[in-house]
Each structure stands twice: as structure tokens, then as C-alpha cells.
N, CA, C and O atoms as CSV, one atom per row, in Angstrom:
chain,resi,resn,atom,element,x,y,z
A,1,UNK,N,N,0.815,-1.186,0.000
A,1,UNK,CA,C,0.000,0.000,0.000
A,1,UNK,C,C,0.862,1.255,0.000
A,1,UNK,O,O,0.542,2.313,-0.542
A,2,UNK,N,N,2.106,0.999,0.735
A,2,UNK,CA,C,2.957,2.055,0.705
A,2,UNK,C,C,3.137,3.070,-0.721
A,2,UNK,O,O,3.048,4.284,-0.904
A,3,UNK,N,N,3.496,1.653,-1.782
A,3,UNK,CA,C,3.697,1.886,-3.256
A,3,UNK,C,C,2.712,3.603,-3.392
A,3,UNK,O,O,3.105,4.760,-3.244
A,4,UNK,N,N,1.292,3.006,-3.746
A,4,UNK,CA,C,0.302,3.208,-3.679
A,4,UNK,C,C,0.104,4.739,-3.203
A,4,UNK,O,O,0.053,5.682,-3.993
A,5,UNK,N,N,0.002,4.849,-1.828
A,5,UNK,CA,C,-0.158,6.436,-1.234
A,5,UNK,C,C,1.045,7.481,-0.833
A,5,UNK,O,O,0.972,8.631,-0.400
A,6,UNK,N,N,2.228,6.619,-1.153
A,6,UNK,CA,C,3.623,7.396,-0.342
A,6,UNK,C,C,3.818,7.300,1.210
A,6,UNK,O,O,4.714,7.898,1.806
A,7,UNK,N,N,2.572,6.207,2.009
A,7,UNK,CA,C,2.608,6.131,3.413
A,7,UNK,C,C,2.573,4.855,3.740
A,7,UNK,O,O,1.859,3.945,3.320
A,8,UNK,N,N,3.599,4.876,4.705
A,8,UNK,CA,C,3.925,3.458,5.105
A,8,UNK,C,C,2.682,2.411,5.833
A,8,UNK,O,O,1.750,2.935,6.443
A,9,UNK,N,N,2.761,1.235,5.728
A,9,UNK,CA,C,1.460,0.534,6.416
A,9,UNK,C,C,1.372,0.667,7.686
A,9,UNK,O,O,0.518,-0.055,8.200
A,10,UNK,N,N,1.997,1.383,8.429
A,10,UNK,CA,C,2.488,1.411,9.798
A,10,UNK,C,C,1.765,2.882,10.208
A,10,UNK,O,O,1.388,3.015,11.373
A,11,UNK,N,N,1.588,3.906,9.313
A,11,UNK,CA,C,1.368,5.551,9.298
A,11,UNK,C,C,-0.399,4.882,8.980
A,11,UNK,O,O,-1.352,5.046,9.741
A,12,UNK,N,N,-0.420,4.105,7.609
A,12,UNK,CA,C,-2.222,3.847,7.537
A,12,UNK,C,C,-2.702,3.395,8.645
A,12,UNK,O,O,-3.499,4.071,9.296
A,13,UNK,N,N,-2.307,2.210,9.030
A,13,UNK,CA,C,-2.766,1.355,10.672
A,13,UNK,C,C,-2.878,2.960,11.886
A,13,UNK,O,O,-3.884,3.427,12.421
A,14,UNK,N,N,-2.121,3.208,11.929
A,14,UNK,CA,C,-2.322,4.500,12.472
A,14,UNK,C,C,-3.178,5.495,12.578
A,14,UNK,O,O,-3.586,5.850,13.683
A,15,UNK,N,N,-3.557,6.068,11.465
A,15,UNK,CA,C,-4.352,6.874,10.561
A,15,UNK,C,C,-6.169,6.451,11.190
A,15,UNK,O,O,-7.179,7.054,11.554
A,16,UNK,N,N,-5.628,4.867,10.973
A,16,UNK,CA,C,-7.343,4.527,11.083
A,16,UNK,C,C,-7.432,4.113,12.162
A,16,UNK,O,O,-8.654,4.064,12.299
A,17,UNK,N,N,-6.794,3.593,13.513
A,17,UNK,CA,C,-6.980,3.702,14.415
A,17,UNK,C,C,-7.096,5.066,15.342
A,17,UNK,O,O,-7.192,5.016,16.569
A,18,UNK,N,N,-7.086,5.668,14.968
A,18,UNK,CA,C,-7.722,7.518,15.804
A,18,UNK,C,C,-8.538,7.954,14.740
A,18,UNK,O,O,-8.911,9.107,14.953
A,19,UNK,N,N,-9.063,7.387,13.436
A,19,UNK,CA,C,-10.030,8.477,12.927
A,19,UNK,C,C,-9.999,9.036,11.828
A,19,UNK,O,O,-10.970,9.393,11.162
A,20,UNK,N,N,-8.279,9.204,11.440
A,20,UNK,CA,C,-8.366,10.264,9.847
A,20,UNK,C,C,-8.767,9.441,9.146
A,20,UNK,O,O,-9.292,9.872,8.119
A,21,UNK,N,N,-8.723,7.626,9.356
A,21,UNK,CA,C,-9.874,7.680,7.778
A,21,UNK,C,C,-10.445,6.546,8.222
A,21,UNK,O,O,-10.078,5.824,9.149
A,22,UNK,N,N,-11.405,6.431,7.470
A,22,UNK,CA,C,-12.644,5.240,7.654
A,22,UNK,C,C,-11.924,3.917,8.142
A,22,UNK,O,O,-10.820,3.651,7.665
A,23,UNK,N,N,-12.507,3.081,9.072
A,23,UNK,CA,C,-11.783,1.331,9.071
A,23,UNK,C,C,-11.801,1.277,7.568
A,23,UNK,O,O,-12.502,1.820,6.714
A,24,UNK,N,N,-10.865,0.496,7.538
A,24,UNK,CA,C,-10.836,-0.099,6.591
A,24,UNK,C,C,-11.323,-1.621,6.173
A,24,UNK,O,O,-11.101,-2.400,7.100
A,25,UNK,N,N,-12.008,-2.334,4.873
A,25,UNK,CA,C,-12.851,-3.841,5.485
A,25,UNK,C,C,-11.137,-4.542,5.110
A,25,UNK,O,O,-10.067,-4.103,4.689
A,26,UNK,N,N,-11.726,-5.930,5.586
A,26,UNK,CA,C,-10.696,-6.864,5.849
A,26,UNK,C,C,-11.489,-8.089,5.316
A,26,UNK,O,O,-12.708,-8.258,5.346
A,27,UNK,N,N,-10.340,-9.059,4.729
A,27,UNK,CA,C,-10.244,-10.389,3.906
A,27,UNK,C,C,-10.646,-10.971,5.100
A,27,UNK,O,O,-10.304,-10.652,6.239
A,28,UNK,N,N,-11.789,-12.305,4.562
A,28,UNK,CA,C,-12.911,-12.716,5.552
A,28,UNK,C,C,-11.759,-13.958,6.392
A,28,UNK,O,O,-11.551,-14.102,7.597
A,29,UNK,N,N,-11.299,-14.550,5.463
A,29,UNK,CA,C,-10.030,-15.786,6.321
A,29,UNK,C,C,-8.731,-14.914,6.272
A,29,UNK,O,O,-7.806,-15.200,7.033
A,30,UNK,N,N,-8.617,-13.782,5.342
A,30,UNK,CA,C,-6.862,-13.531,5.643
A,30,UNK,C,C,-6.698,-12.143,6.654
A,30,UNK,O,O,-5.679,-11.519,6.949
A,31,UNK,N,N,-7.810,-11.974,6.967
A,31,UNK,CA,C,-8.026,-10.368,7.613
A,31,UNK,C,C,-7.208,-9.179,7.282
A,31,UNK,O,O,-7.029,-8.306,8.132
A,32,UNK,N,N,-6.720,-9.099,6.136
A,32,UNK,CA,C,-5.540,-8.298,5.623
A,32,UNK,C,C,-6.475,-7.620,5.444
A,32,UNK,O,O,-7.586,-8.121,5.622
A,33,UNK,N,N,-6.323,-5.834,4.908
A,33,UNK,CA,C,-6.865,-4.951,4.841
A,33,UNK,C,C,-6.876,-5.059,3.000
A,33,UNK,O,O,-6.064,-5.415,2.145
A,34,UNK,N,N,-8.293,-4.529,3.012
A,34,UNK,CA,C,-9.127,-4.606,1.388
A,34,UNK,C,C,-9.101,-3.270,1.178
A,34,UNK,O,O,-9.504,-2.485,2.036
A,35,UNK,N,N,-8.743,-2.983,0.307
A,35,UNK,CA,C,-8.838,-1.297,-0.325
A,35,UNK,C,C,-9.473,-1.455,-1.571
A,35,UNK,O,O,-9.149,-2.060,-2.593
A,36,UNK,N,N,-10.453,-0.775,-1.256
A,36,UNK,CA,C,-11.342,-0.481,-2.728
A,36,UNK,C,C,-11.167,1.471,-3.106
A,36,UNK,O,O,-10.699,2.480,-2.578
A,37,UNK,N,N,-11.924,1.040,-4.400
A,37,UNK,CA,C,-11.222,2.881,-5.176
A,37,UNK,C,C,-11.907,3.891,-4.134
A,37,UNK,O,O,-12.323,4.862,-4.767
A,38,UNK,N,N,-12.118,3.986,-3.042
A,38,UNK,CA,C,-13.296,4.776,-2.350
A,38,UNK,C,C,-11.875,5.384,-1.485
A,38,UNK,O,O,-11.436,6.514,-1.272
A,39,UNK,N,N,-11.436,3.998,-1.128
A,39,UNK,CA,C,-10.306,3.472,-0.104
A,39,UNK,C,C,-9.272,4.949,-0.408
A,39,UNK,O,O,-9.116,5.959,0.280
A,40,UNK,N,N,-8.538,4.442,-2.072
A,40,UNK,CA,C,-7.776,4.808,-2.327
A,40,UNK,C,C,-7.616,6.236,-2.502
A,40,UNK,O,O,-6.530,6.804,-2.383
A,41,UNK,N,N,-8.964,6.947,-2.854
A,41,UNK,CA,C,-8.740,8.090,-2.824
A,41,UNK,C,C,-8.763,8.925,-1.849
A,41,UNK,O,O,-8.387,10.088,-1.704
A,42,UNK,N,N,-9.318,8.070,-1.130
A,42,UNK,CA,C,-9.268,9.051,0.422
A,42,UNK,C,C,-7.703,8.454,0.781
A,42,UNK,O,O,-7.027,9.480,0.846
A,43,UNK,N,N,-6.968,7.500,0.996
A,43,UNK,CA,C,-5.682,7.585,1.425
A,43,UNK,C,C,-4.853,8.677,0.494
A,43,UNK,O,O,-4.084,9.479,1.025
A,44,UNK,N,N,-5.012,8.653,-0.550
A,44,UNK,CA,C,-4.063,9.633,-1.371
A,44,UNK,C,C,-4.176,11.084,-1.420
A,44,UNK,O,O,-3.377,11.901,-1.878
A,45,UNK,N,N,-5.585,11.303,-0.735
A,45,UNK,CA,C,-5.880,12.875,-0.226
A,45,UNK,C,C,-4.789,13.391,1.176
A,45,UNK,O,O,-4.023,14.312,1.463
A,46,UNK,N,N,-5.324,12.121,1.760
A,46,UNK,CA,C,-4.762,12.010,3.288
A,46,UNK,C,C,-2.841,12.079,3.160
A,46,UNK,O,O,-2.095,12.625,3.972
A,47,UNK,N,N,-2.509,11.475,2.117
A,47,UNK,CA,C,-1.212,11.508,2.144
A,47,UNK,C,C,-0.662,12.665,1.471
A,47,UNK,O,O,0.558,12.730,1.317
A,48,UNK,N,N,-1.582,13.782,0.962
A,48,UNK,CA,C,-1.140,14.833,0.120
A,48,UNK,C,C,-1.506,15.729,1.541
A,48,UNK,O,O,-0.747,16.655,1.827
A,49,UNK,N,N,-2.235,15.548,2.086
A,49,UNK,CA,C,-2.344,16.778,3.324
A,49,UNK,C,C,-1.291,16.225,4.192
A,49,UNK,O,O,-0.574,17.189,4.460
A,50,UNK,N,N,-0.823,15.174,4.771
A,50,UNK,CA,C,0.400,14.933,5.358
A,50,UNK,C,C,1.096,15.720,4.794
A,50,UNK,O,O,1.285,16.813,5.329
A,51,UNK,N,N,1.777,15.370,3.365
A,51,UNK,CA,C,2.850,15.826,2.806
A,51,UNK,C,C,3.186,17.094,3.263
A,51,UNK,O,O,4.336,17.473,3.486
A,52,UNK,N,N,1.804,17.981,3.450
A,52,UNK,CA,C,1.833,19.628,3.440
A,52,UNK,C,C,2.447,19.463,5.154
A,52,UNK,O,O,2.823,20.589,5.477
A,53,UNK,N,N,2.570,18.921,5.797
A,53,UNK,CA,C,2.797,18.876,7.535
A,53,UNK,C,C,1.427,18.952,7.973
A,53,UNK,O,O,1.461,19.256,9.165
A,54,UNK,N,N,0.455,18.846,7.652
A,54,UNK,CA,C,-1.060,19.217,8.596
A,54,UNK,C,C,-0.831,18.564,9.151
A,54,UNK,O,O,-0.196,17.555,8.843
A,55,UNK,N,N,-1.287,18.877,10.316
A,55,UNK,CA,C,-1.647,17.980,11.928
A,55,UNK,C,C,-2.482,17.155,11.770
A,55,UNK,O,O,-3.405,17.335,10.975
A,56,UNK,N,N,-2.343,15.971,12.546
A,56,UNK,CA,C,-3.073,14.873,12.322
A,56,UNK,C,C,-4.322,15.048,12.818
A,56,UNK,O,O,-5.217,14.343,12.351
A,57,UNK,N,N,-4.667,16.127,13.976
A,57,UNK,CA,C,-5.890,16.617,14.245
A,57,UNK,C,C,-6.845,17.283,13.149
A,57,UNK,O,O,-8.069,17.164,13.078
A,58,UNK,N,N,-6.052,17.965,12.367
A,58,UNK,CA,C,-6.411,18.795,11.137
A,58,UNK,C,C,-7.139,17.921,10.053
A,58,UNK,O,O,-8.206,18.074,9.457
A,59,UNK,N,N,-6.289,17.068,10.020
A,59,UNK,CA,C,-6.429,15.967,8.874
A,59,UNK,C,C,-7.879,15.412,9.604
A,59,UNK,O,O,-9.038,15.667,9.279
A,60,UNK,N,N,-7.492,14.773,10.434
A,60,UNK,CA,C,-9.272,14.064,10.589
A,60,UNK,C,C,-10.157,14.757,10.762
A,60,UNK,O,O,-11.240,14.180,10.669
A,61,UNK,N,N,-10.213,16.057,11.043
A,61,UNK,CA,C,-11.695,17.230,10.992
A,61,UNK,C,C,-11.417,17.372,9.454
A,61,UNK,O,O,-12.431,17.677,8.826
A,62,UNK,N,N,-10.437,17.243,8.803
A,62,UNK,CA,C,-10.873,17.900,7.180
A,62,UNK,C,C,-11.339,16.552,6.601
A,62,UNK,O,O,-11.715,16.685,5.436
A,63,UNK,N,N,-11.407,15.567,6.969
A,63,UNK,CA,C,-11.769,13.758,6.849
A,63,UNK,C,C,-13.871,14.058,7.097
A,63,UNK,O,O,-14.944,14.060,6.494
A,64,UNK,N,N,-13.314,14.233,8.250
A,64,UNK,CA,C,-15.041,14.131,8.936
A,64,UNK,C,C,-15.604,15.380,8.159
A,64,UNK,O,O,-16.775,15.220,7.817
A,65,UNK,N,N,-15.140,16.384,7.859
A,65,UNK,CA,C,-16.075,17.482,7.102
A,65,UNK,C,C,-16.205,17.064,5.500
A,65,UNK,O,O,-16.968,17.568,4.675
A,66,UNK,N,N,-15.394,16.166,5.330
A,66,UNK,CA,C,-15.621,16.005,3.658
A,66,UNK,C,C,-16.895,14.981,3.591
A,66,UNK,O,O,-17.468,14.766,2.523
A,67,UNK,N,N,-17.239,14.447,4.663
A,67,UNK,CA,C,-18.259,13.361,5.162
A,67,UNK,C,C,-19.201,14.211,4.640
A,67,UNK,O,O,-19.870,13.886,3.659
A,68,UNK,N,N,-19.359,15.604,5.373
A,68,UNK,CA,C,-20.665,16.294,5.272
A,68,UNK,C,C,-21.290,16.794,3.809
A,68,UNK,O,O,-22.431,16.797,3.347
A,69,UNK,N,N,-19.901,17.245,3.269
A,69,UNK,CA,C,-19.977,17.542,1.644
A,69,UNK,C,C,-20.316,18.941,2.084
A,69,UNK,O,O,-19.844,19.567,3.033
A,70,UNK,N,N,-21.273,19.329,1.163
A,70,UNK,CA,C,-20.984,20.933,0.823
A,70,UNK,C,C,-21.242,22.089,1.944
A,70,UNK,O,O,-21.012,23.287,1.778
A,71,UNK,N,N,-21.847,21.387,3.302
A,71,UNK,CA,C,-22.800,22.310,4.306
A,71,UNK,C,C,-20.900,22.428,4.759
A,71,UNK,O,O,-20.506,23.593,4.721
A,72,UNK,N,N,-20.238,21.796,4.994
A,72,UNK,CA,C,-18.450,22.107,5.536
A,72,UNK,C,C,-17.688,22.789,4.590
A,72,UNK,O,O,-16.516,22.987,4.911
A,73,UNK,N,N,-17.991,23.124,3.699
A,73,UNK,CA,C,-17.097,23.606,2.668
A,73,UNK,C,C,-16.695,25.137,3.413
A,73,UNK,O,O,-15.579,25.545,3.092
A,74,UNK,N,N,-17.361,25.890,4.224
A,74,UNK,CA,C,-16.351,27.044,4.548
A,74,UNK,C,C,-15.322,26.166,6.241
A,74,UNK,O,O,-14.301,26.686,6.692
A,75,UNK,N,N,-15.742,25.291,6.642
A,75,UNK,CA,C,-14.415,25.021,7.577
A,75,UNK,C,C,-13.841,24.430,6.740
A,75,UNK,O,O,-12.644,24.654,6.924
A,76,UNK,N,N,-14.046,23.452,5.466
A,76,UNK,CA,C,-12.419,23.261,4.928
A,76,UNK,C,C,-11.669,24.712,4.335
A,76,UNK,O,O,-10.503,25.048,4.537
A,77,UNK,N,N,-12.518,25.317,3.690
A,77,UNK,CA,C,-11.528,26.297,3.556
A,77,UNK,C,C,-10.784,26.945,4.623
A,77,UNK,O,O,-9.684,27.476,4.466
A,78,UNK,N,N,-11.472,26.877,5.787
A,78,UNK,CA,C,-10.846,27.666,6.923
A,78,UNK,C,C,-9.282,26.683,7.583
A,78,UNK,O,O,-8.268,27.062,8.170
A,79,UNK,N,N,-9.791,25.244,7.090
A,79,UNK,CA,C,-8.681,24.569,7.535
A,79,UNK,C,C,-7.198,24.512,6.624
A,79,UNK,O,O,-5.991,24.426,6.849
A,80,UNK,N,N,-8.250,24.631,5.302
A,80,UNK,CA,C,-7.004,25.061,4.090
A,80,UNK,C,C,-6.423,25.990,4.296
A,80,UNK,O,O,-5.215,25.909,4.073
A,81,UNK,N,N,-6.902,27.165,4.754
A,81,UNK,CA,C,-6.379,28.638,4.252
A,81,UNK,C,C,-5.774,28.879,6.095
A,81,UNK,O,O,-5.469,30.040,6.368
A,82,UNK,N,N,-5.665,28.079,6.965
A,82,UNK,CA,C,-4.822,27.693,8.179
A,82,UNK,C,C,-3.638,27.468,7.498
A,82,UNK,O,O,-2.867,28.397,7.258
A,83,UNK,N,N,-3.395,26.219,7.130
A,83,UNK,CA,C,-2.569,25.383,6.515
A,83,UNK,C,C,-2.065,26.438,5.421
A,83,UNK,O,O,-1.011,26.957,5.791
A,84,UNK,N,N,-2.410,26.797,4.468
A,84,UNK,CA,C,-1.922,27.926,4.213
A,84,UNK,C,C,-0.784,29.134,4.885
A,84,UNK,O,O,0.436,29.261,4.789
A,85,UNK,N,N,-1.633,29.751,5.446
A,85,UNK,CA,C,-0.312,30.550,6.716
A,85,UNK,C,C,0.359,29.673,7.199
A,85,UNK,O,O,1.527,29.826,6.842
A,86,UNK,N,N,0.222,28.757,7.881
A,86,UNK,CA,C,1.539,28.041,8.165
A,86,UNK,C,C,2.616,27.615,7.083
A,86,UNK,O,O,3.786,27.494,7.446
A,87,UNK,N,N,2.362,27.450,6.147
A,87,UNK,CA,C,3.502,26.730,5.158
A,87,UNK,C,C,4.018,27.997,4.526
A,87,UNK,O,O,5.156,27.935,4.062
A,88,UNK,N,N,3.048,29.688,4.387
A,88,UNK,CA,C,3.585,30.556,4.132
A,88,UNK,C,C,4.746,30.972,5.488
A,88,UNK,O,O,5.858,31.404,5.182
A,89,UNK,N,N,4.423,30.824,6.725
A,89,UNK,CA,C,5.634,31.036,7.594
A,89,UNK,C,C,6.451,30.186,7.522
A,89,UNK,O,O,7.413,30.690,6.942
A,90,UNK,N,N,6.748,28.719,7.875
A,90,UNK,CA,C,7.640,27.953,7.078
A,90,UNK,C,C,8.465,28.759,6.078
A,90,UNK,O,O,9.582,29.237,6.276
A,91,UNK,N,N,7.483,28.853,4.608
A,91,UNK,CA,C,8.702,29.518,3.632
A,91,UNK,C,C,9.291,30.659,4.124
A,91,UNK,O,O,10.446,30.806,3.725
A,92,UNK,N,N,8.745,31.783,5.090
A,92,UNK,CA,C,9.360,32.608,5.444
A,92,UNK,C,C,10.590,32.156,6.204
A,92,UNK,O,O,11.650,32.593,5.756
A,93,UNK,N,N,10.660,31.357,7.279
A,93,UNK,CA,C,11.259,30.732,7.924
A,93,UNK,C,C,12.553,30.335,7.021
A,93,UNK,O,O,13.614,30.867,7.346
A,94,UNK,N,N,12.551,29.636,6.152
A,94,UNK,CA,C,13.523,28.744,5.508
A,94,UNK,C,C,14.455,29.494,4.286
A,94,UNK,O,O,15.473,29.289,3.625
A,95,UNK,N,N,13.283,30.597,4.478
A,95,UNK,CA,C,14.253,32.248,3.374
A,95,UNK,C,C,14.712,32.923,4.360
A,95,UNK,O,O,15.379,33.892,3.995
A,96,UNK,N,N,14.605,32.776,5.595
A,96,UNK,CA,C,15.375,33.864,6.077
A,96,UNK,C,C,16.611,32.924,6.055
A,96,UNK,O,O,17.652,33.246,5.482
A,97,UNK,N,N,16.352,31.117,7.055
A,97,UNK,CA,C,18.357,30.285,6.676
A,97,UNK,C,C,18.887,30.454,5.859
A,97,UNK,O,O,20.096,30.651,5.983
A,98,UNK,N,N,18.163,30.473,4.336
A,98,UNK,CA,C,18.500,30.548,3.296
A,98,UNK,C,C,19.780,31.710,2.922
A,98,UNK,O,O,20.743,31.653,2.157
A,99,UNK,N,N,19.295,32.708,3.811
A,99,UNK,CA,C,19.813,33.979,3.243
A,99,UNK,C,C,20.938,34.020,4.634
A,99,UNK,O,O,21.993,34.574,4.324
A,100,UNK,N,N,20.902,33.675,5.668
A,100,UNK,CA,C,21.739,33.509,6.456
A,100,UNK,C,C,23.039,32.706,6.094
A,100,UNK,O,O,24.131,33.238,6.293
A,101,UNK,N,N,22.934,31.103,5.428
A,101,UNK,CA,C,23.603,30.387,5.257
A,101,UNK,C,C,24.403,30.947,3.562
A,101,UNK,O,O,25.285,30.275,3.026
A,102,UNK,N,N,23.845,32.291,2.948
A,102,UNK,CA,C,24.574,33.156,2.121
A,102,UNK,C,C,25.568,33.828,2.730
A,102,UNK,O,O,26.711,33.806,2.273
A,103,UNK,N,N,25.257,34.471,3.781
A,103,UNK,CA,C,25.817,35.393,3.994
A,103,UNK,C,C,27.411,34.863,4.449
A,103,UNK,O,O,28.500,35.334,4.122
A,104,UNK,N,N,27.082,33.698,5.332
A,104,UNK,CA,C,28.164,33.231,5.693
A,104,UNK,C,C,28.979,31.902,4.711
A,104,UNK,O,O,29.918,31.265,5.190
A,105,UNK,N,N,28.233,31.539,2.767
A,105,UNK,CA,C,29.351,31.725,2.505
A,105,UNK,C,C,30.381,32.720,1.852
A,105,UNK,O,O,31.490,32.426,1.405
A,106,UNK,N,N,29.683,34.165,1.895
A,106,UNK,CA,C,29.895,35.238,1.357
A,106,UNK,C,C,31.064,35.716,2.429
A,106,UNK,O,O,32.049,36.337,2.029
A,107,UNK,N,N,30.867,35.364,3.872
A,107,UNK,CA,C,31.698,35.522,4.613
A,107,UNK,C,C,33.138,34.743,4.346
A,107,UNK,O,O,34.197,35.343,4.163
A,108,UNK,N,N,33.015,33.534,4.353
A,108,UNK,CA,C,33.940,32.944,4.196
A,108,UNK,C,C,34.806,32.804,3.128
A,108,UNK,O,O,35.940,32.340,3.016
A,109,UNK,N,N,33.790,33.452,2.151
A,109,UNK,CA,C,34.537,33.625,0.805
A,109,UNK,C,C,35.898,35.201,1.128
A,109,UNK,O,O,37.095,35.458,0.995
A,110,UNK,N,N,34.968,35.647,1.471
A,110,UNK,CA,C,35.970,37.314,1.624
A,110,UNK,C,C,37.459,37.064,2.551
A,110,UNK,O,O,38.596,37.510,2.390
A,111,UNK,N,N,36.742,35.952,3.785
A,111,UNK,CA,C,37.936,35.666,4.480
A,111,UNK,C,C,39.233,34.789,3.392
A,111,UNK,O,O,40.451,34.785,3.575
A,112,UNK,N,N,38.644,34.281,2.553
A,112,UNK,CA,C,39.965,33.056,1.829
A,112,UNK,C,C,40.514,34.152,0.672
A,112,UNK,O,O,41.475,33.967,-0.076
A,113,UNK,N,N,39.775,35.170,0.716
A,113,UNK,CA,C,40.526,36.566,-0.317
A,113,UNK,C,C,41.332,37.512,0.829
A,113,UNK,O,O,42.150,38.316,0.382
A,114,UNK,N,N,41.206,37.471,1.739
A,114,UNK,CA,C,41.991,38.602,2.531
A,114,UNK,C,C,41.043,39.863,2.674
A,114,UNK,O,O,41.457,40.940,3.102
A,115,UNK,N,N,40.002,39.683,2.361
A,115,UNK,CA,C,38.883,41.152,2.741
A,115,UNK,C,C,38.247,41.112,3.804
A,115,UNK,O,O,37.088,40.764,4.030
A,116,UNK,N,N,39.256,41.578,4.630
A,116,UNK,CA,C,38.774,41.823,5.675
A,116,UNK,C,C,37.985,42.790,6.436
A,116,UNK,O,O,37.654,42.627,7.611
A,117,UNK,N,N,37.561,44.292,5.367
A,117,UNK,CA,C,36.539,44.487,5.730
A,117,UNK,C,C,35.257,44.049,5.400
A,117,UNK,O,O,34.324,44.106,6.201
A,118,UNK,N,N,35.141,43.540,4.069
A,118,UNK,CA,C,33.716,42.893,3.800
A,118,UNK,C,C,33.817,41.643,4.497
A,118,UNK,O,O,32.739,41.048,4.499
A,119,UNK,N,N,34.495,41.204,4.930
A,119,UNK,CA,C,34.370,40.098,6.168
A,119,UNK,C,C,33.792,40.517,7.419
A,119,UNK,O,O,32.961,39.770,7.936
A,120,UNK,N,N,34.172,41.827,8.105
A,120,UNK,CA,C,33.527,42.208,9.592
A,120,UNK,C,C,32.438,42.628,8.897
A,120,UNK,O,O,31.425,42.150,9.406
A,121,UNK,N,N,32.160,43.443,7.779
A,121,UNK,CA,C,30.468,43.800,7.574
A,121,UNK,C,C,29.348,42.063,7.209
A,121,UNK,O,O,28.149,41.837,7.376
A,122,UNK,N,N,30.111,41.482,6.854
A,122,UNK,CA,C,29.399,40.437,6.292
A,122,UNK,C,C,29.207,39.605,8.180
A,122,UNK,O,O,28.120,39.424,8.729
A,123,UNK,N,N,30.175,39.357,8.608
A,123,UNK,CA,C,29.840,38.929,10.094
A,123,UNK,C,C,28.732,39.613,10.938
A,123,UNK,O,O,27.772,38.949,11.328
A,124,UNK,N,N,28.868,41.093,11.260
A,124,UNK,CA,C,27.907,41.930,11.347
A,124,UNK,C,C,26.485,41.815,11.115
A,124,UNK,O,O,25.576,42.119,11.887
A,125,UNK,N,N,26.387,41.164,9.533
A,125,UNK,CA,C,25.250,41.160,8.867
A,125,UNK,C,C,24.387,40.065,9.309
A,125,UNK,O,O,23.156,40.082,9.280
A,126,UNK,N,N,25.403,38.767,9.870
A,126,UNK,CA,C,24.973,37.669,9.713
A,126,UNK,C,C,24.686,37.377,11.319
A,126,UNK,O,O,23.820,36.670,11.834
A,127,UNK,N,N,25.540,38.036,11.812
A,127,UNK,CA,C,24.725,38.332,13.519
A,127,UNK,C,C,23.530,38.899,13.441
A,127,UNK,O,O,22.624,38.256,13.970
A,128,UNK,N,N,23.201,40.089,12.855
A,128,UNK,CA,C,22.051,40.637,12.877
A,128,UNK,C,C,20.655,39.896,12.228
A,128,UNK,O,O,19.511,39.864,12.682
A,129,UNK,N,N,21.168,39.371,11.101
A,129,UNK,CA,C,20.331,37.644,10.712
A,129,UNK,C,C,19.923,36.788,11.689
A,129,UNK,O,O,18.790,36.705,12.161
A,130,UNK,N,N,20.989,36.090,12.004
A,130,UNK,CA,C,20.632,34.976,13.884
A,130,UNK,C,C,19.642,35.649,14.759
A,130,UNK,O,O,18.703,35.010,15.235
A,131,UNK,N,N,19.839,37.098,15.025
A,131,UNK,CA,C,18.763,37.630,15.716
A,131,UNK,C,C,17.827,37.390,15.103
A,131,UNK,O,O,17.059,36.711,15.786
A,132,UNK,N,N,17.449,37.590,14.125
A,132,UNK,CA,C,16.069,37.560,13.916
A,132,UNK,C,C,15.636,36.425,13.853
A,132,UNK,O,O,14.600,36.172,14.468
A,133,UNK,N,N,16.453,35.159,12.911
A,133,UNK,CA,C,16.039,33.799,12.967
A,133,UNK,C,C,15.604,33.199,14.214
A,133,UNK,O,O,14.793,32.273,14.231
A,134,UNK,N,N,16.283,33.858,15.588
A,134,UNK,CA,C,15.977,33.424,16.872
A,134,UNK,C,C,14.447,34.097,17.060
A,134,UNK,O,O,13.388,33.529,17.327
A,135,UNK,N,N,14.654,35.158,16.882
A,135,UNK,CA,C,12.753,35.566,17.306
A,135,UNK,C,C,11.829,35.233,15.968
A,135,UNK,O,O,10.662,35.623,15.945
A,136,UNK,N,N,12.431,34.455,14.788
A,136,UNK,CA,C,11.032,34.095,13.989
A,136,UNK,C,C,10.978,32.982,14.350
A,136,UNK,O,O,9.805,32.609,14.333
A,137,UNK,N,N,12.084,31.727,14.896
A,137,UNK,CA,C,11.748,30.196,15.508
A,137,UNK,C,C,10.570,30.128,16.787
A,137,UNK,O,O,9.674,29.287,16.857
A,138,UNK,N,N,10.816,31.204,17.735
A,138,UNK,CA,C,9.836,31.669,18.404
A,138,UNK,C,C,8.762,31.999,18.300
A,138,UNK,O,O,7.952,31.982,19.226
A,139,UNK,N,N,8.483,32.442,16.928
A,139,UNK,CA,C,6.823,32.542,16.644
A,139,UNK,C,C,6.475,31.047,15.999
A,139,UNK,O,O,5.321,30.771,15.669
């Protein structure tokens, strides 16, 4: 099944024991788990909202509201457009290392040339970076 959704049988067993997705039926003598196309598309939803990091709490209210169909359609959006800001802070997050882990090889570059003042401004710069990376890990 792994093949299949990108999630291990260990993450599905999981999944459906708290809720994000329906039991699943089971082979009458082999009790192995039966996936029919109903199955599959709800695991491959479920494994595309993983992918994004949603919380596994998230995931099974956006599970149980797709139950309802269209009367939930403004809490999924509200859960989407959550999920949203978060992955927009993330990218903020990962542009600011981004630009940190420049600076210092911009630093290190100036140091293997002998520029040693664009070396103390570039150090400077990259202290003043860490600060901030420290108070955006905090939010």
C-alpha cells in the first residue's frame, strides 16, 4: 500500500486507528486490509495533506467534514487557508536560513581573499540575521 499512497502501512494502521480515515474492510479468512477505489482516494488525499505537515488533528476534521460535503465547505476552507499561513511562515522561515547560510558563505569567501573588511560587515550582517532567525523560531 505504501507503493500506492507514499505512506507506510504502519502511518495507515495508524491513521485509522484515531479516525483520519474510515476502518478499513478486511479479507474474511486472511483479515488483511481490502482497499477499494473509495479506499484509495481518500488515502491519497490524506497523504497529500500529510505531505503539506497538517496535523493529524487537522487531517481528521478535514476527513469528517468532507463526510458532510458541501454544508463544511467554509471550515475546509478555513482549515485550508490555516494550513496555508503556516507553510507561508515555514517559507518565510527557511528564506530567512537561506539567506543567512549566504551570507556566511559570502563571509567565508571574503575571508579566503583577505577582505577583511567585507568580512567584519558580512559577520555583522549575519549576527544581525541569527537575531532575527531566533525571534522568527519563536513565533
Amino acid at each position: 500500500m505504501a507503493v500506492l499512497t507514499g505512506l507506510p502501512a504502519s502511518t495507515l494502521r495508524y491513521y485509522e486507528s484515531i479516525g483520519v480515515i474510515a476502518p478499513i474492510s478486511r479479507g474474511a479468512s486472511s483479515k488483511h486490509r481490502i482497499y477499494d477505489e473509495d479506499d484509495l482516494d481518500q488515502l491519497m488525499w490524506v497523504a497529500c495533506l500529510a505531505a503539506t505537515g497538517m496535523s493529524v488533528s487537522d487531517m481528521r476534521q478535514y476527513v469528517a467534514n468532507g463526510r458532510l460535503g458541501p454544508a463544511a465547505a467554509g471550515e475546509q476552507i478555513e482549515l485550508l487557508a490555516q494550513q496555508e499561513r503556516r507553510l507561508a511562515r515555514e517559507a518565510e522561515y527557511i528564506a530567512l536560513r537561506q539567506r543567512y547560510v549566504r551570507l556566511k558563505i559570502d563571509y567565508w569567501g571574503a575571508v579566503r581573499s583577505g577582505d577583511d573588511a567585507r568580512a567584519r560587515t558580512l559577520s555583522e550582517q549575519a549576527r544581525t540575521l541569527a537575531d532575527e532567525l531566533k525571534r522568527a523560531r519563536k513565533q
